[in-house]
C-alpha positions as CSV (number, residue, x, y, z in Angstrom):
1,X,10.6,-12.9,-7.5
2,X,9.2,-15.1,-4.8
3,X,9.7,-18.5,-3.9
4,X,6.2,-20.4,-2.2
5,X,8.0,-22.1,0.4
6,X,5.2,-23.8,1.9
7,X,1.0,-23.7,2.3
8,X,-1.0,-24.3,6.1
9,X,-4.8,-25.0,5.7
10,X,-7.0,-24.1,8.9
11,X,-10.2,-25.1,9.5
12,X,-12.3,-23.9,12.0
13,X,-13.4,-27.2,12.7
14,X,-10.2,-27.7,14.2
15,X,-6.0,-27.2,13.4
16,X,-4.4,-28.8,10.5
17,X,-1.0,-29.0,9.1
18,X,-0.3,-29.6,6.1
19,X,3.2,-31.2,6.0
20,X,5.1,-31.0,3.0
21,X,8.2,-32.6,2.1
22,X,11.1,-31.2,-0.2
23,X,10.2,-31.4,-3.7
24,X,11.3,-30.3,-6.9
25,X,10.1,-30.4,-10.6
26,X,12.1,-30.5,-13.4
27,X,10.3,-30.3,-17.0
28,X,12.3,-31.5,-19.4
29,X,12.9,-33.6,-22.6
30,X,14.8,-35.9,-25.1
31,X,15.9,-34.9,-28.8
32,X,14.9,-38.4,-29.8
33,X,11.0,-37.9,-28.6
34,X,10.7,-34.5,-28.3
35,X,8.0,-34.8,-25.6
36,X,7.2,-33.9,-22.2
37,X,8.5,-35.7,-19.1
38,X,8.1,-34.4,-15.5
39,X,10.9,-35.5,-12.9
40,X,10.8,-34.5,-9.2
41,X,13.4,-34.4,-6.6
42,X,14.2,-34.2,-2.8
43,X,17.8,-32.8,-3.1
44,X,18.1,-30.8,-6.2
45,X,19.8,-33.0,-8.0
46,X,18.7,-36.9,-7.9
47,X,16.0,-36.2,-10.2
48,X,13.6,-39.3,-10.8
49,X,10.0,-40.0,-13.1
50,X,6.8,-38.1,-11.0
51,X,4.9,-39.8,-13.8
52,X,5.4,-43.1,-15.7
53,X,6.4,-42.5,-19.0
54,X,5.8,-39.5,-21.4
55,X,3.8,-36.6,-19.7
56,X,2.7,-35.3,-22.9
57,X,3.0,-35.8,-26.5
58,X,2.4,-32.9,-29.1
59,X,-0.3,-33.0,-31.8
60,X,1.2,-34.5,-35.2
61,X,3.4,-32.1,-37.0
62,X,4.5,-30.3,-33.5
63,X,7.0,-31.2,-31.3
64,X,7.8,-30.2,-27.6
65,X,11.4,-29.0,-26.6
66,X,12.7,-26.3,-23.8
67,X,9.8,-26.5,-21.8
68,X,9.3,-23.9,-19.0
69,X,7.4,-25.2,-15.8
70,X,5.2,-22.3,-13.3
71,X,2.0,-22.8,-11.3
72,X,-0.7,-20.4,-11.1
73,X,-4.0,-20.1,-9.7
74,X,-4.4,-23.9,-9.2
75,X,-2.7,-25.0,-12.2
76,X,0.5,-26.0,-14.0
77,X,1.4,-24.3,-17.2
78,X,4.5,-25.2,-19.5
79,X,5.6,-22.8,-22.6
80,X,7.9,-24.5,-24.8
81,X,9.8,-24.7,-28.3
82,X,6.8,-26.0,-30.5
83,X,7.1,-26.7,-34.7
84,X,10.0,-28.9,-36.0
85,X,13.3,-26.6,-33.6
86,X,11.1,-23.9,-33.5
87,X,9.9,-23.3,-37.3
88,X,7.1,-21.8,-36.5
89,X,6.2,-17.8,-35.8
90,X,4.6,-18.9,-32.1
91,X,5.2,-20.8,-29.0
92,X,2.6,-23.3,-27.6
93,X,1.3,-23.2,-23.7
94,X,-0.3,-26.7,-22.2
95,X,-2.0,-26.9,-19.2
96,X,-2.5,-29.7,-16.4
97,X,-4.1,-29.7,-13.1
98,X,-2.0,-32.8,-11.5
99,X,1.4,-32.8,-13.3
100,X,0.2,-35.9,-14.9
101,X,-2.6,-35.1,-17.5
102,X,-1.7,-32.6,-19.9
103,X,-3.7,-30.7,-22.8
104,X,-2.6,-28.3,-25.1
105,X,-3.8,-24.7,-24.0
106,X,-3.3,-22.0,-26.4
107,X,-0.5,-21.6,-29.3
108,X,1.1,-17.5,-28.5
109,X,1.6,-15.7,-32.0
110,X,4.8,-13.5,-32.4
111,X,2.8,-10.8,-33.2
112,X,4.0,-7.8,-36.1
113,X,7.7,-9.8,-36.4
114,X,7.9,-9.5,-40.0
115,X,9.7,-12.3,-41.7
116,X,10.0,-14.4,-38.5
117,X,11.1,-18.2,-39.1
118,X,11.8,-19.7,-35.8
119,X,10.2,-18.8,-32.7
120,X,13.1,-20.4,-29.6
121,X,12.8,-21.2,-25.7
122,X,10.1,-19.2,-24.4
123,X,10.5,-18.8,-20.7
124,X,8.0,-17.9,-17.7
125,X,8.6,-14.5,-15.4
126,X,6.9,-13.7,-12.5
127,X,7.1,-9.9,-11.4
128,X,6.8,-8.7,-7.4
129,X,3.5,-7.4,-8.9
130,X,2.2,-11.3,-9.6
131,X,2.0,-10.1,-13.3
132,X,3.1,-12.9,-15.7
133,X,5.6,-12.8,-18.1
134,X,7.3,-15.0,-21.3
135,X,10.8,-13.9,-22.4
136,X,11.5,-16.2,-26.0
137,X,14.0,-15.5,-28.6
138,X,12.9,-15.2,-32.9
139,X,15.0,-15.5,-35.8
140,X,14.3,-14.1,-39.2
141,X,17.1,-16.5,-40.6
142,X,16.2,-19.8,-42.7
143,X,19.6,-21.8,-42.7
144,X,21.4,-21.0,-39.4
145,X,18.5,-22.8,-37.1
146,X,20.3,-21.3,-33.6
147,X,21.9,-17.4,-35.5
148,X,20.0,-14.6,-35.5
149,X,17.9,-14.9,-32.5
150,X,16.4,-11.6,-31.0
151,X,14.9,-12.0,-27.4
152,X,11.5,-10.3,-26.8
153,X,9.0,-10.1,-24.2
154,X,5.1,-10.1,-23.9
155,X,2.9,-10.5,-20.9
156,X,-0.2,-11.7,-20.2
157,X,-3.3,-9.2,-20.5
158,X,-5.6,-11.2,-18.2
159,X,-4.2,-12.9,-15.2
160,X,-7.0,-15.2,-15.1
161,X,-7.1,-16.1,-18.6
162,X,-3.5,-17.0,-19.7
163,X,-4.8,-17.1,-23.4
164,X,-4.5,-13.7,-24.6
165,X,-1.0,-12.1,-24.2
166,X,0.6,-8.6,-25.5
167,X,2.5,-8.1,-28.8
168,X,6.6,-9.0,-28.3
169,X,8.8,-6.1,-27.4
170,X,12.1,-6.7,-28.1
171,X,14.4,-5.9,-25.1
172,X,16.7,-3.3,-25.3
173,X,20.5,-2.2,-24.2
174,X,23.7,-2.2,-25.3
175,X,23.9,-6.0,-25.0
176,X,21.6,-6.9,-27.4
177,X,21.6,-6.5,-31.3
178,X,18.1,-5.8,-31.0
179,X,18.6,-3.3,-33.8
180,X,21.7,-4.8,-35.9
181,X,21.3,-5.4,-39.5
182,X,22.2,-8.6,-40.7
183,X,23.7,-9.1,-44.0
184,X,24.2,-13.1,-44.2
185,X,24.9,-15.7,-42.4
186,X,27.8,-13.9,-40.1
187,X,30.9,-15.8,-39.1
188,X,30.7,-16.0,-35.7
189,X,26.6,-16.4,-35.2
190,X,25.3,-13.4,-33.8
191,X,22.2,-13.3,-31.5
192,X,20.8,-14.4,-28.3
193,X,18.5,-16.9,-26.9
194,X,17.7,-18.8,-23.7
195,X,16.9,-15.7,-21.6
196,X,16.2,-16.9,-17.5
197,X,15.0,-13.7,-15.2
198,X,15.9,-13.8,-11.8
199,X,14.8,-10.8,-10.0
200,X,16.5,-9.2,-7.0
201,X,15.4,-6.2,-5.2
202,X,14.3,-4.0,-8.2
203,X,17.0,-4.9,-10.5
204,X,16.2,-7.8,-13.4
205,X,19.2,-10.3,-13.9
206,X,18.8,-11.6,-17.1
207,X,21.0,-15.1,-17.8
208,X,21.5,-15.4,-21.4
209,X,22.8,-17.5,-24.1
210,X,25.3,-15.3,-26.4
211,X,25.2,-16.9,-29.8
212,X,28.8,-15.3,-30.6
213,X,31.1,-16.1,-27.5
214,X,29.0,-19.4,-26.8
215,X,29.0,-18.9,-23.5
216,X,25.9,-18.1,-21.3
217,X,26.2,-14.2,-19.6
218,X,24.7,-12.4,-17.5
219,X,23.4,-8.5,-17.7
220,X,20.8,-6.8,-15.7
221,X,18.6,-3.6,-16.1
222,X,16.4,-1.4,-13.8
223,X,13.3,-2.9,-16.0
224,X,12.4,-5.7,-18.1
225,X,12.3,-4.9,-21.0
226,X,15.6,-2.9,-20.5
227,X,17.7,-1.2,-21.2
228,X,20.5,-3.9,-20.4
229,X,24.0,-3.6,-19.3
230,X,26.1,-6.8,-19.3
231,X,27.6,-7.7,-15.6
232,X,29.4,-10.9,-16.7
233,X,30.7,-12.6,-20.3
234,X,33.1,-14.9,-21.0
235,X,33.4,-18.1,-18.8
236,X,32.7,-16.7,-15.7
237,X,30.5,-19.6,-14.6
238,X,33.2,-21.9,-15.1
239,X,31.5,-24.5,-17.6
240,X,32.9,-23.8,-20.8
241,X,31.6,-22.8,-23.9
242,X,28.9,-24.6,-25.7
243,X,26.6,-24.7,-22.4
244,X,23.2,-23.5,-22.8
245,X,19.8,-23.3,-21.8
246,X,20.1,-21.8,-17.7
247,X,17.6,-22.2,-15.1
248,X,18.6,-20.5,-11.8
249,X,16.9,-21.2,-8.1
250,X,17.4,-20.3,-5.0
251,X,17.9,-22.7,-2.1
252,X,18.2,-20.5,1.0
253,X,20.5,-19.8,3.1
254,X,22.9,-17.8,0.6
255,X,23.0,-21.0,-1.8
256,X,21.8,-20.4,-5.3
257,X,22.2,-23.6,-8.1
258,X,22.3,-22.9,-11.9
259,X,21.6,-25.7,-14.3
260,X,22.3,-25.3,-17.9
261,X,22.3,-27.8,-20.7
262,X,25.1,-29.0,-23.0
263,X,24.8,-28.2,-26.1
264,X,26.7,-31.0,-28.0
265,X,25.5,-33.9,-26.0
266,X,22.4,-33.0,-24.3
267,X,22.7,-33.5,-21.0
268,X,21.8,-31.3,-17.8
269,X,24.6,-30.2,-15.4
270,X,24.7,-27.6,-12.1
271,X,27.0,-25.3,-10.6
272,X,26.7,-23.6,-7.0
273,X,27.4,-20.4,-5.3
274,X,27.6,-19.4,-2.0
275,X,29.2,-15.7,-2.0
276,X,26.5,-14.2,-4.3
277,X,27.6,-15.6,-7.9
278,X,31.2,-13.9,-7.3
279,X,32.5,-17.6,-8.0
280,X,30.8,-21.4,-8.2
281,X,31.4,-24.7,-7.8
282,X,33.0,-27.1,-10.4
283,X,30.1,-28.4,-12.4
284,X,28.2,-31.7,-11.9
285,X,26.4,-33.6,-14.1
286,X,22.4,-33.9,-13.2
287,X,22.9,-37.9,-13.0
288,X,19.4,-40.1,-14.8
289,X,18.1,-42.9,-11.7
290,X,20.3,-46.0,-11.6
291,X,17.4,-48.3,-10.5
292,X,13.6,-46.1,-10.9
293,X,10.4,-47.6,-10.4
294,X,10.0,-50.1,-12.4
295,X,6.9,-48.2,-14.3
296,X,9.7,-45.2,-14.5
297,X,12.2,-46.5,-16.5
298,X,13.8,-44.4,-19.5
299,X,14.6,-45.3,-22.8
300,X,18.2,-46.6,-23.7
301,X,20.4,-43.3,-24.6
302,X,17.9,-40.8,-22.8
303,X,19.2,-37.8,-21.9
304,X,17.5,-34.6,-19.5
305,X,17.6,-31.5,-22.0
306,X,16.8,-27.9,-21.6
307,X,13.8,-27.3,-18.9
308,X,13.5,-25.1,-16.0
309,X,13.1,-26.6,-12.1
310,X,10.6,-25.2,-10.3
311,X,10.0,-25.4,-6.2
312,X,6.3,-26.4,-6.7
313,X,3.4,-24.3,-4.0
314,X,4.1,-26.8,-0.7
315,X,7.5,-27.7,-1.8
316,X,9.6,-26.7,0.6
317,X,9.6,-28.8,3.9
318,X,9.9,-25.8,7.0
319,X,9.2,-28.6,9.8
320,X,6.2,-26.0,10.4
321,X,2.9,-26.7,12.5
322,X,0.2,-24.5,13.4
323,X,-0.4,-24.9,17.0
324,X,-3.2,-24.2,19.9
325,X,-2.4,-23.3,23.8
326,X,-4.7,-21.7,25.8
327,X,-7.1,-20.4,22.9
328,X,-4.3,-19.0,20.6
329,X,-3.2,-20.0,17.1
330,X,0.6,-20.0,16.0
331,X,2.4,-20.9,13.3
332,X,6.2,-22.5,13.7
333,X,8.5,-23.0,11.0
334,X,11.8,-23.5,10.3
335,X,14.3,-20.1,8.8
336,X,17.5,-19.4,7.7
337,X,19.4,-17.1,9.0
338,X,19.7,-14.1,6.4
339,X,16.8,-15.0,4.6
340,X,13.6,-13.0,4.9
341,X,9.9,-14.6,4.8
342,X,7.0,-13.1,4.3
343,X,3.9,-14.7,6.1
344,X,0.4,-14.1,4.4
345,X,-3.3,-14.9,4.9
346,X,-6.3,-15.6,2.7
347,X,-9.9,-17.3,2.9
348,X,-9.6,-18.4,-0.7
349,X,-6.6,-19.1,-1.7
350,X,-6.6,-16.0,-4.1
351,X,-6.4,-13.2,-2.4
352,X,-3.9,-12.9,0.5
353,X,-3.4,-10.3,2.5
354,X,0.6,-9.9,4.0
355,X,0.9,-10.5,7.9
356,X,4.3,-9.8,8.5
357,X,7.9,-10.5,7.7
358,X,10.1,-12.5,9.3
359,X,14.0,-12.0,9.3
360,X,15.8,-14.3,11.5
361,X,19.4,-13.5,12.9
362,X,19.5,-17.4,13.9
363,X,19.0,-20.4,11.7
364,X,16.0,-22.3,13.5
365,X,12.2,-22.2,14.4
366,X,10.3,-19.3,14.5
367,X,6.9,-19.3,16.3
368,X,4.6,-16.5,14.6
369,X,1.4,-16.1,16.4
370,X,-2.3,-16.3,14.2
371,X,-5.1,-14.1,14.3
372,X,-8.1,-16.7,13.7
373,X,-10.5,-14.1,13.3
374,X,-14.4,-15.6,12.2
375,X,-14.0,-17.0,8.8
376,X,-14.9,-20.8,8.9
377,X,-11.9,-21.4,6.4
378,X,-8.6,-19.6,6.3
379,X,-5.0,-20.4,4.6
380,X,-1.5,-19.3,5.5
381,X,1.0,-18.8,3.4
382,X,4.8,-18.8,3.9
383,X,7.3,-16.9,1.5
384,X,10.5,-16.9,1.3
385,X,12.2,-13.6,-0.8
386,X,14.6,-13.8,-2.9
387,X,17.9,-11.8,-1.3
388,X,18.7,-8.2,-3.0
């Protein structure tokens, strides 16, 4: 997986830089509306409105919870938890083009589940390849709303129409009761829900809810569909049981964050690592705006629920600047040392075509030089990978 770290615009008529500053979205919501809101943030973690009030509002008789967040190909697309918790046998998909105007885009049928009741927390995937994928858990049981859950996977069968996808494909492994026969309504739950891919090198790391030990684990698998071998259970993250709902980034420099939701009170909390999730940090609380615009003030008791944060195309500030002396182009930016970035050009913002990649020893600038070549518009892009 790759994170867009930041976008430089060139015109022939002259340089341009587009300076970005940190920025991160949260989508999220609150069990009392059960519609979308869109925070943003410069740190991470003081999360406040991007947009005044509700972001979207479901058609009557639907409802929007665990919304995902990912851009592609100039726009913003959310998969969430539609029907009343999920009573439904699909997902919804809305669409904006400013993080500000929503509309709803396409509802994705769970396809040749027979029996299927509740269709939970669908969740965007982005291979190496640029191929898009939704990992979402269904449940064939009527009185346990969060037992049973399988998690599947389908993918989308045109990248530049996000309307058709595949049929679900359960995934597969020793971790997963993909193939278990259930009797009643078991005591513990069984099943699994909430899955978050985070892909490193070419092994999927798949951060899961376990519906039994109530904790969220973690198992990976050479593909991903699997099959998947757990790597950590129990309460290895350090938040206790009843936590839900993770959404894992990457901040450079060795620093991943993991947010999760609580189950029982609804709130959103983090924990750190630096040392490659061997351990993290004591968990913090994701803490609502003491004193927001006043156009982005939040109803009494709200509360940030399950979402997924996403470093937006631009998002990153890399201090960069594209540069002339004496008839040359080059592009500076700020690195970390032991991250790697990938630098990338295009003339349409479409197709881009890899320069080079960068891995700097020292934490600093890097100057990369440009070939300007004859197009009368041209775009560079700056990557930074995710570490193996």
């Amino acid at each position: 997986m790759k994170f867009f770290a930041t976008l430089l615009i060139f015109t022939m008529g002259g340089p341009m830089a587009v300076m970005a500053v940190n920025n991160y979205l949260l989508s999220s919501f609150n069990n009392g509306e059960q519609k979308l809101r869109i925070f943003q943030s410069t740190n991470a973690v003081d999360f406040y409105g991007y947009h005044q009030g509700i972001a979207y509002t479901p058609p009557a008789g639907n409802s929007l919870r665990d919304p995902s967040i990912i851009y592609h190909q100039g726009h913003y697309y959310i998969c969430h938890t539609a029907g009343n918790f999920g009573a439904v046998p699909y997902f919804s998909i809305i669409v904006s083009t400013d993080l500000k105007n929503w509309s709803h885009f396409v509802n994705v049928p769970m396809t040749g589940i027979a029996g299927i009741q509740r269709t939970w927390a669908p969740e965007w995937f982005r291979d190496d390849d640029g191929s898009l994928h939704i990992l979402v858990s269904a449940s064939k049981n009527t009185n346990d709303i969060s037992n049973h859950h399988i998690i599947y996977t389908l993918h989308s069968l045109d990248a530049n129409d996000l309307s058709q996808w595949s049929v679900p494909e359960p995934v597969t492994g020793l971790v997963f009761a993909s193939t278990l026969t259930w009797t009643g309504e078991e005591i513990p739950r069984m099943g699994f829900y909430d899955a978050y891919i985070v892909k490193r090198g070419s092994t999927y790391f798949m951060f899961y809810f376990n519906a039994s030990s109530n904790y969220i684990e973690l198992a990976s698998s050479s593909a991903l569909v699997g099959p998947y071998t757990q790597v950590r259970n129990g309460n290895w993250l350090g938040i206790g049981i009843y936590k839900e709902g993770p959404s894992v980034i990457y901040l450079g420099g060795g620093r991943w964050r993991l947010y999760f939701a609580d189950q029982i009170y609804s709130y959103l909390s983090y924990v750190d690592s630096t040392n490659n999730w061997a351990t993290w940090s004591l968990p913090q609380q994701l803490p609502l705006p003491d004193s927001p615009p006043p156009s982005q003030q939040l109803p009494r008791g709200y509360t940030l629920n399950h979402g997924t944060v996403l470093i937006p195309p631009g998002g990153m500030d890399l201090e960069h600047r594209v540069s002339v002396q004496e008839g040359e182009m080059s592009l500076s930016f700020y690195a970390e040392a032991g991250d790697t970035y990938n630098i990338a050009q295009s003339s349409n913002l479409t197709n881009w075509t890899p320069l080079t990649t960068v891995s700097p020893t020292n934490t600093g600038s890097v100057v990369q030089p440009l070939n300007v070549g004859t197009n009368t518009k041209q775009f560079w892009r700056v990557e930074r990978l995710l570490p193996n």
